[in-house]
C-alpha positions as a printed Julia matrix, in Angstrom:
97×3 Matrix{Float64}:
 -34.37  123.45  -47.09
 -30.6   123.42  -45.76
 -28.67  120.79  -47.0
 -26.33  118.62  -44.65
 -23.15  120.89  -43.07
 -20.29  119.58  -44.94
 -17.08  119.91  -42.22
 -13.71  119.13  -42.81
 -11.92  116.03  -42.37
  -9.89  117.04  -39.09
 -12.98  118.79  -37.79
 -13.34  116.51  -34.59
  -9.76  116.27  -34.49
  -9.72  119.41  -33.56
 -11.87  119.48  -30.96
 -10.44  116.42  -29.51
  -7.49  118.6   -29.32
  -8.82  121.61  -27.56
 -11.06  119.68  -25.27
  -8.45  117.81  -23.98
  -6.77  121.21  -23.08
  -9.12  121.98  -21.1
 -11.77  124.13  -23.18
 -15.28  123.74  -23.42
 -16.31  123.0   -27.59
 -19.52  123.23  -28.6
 -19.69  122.78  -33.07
 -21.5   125.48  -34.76
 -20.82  123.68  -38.15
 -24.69  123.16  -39.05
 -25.64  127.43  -38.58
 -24.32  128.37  -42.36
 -24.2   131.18  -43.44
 -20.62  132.06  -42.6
 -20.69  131.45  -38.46
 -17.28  129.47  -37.98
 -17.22  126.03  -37.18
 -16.42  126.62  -33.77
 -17.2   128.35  -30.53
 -14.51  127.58  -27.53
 -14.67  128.83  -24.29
 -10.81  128.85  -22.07
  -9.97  130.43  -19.06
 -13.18  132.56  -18.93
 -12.88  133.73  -22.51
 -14.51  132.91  -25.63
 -13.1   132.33  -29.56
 -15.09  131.5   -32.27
 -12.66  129.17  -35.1
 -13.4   128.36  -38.61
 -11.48  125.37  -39.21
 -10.18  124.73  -42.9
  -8.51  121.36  -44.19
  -4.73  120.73  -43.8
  -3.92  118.65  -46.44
  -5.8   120.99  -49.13
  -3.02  123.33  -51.1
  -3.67  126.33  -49.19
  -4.93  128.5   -52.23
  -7.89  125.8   -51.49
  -8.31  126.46  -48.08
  -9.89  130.03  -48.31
 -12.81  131.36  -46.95
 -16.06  130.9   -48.72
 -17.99  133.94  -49.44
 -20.32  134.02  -46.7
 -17.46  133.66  -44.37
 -15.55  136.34  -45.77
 -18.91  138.92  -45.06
 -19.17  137.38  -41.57
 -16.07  137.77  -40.73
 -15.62  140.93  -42.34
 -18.41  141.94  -39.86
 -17.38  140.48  -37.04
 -17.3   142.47  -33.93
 -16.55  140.63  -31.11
 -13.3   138.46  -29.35
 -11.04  136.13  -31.15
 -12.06  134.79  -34.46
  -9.39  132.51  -35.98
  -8.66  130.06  -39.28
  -6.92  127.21  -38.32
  -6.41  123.96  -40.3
  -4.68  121.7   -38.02
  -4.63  120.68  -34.25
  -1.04  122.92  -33.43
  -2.85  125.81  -34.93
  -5.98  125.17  -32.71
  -4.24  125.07  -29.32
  -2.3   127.97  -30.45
  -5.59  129.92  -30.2
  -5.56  128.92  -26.94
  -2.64  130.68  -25.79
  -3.87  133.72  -27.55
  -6.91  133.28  -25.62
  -4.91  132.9   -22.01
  -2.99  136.67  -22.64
């Protein structure tokens, strides 16, 4: 049996953030195995985001293994790393190009 998905402190931060910018959030925090934390849709486009904690040193704020291989694998739109709400809405803009 899964245990409990652990997310970060500034998780709903985050998606206070981009929700209030007008993107639709839905958490994908509880899937494991490596899917990022995040799927947001903008402006008729979709990014998934795997968001880390801010206030960690960042040689703690790396990808665990299974995100590295899913990521790694990854074939599709945006996929970011963000660990704070001005990284977030960045994605955004990225998203509206």
């Amino acid at each position: 049996m899964r245990r409990r998905a652990k997310v970060d402190h500034n998780h709903g931060e985050i998606v206070d953030a981009l929700r209030r910018a007008g993107a639709s959030v839905i958490s994908l925090a509880a899937c494991g195995g490596g899917i990022p934390d995040l799927l947001v849709g903008h402006r008729n486009r979709t990014a998934l985001i795997e968001v880390k904690n801010g206030s960690l040193p960042p040689s703690a704020r790396g990808l665990t293994l299974d995100q590295q291989i899913w990521h790694a694998e990854w074939r599709g739109g945006t996929l970011a790393v963000v660990c704070d709400v001005e990284s977030a809405l960045r994605v955004l803009k990225v998203m509206e190009a």
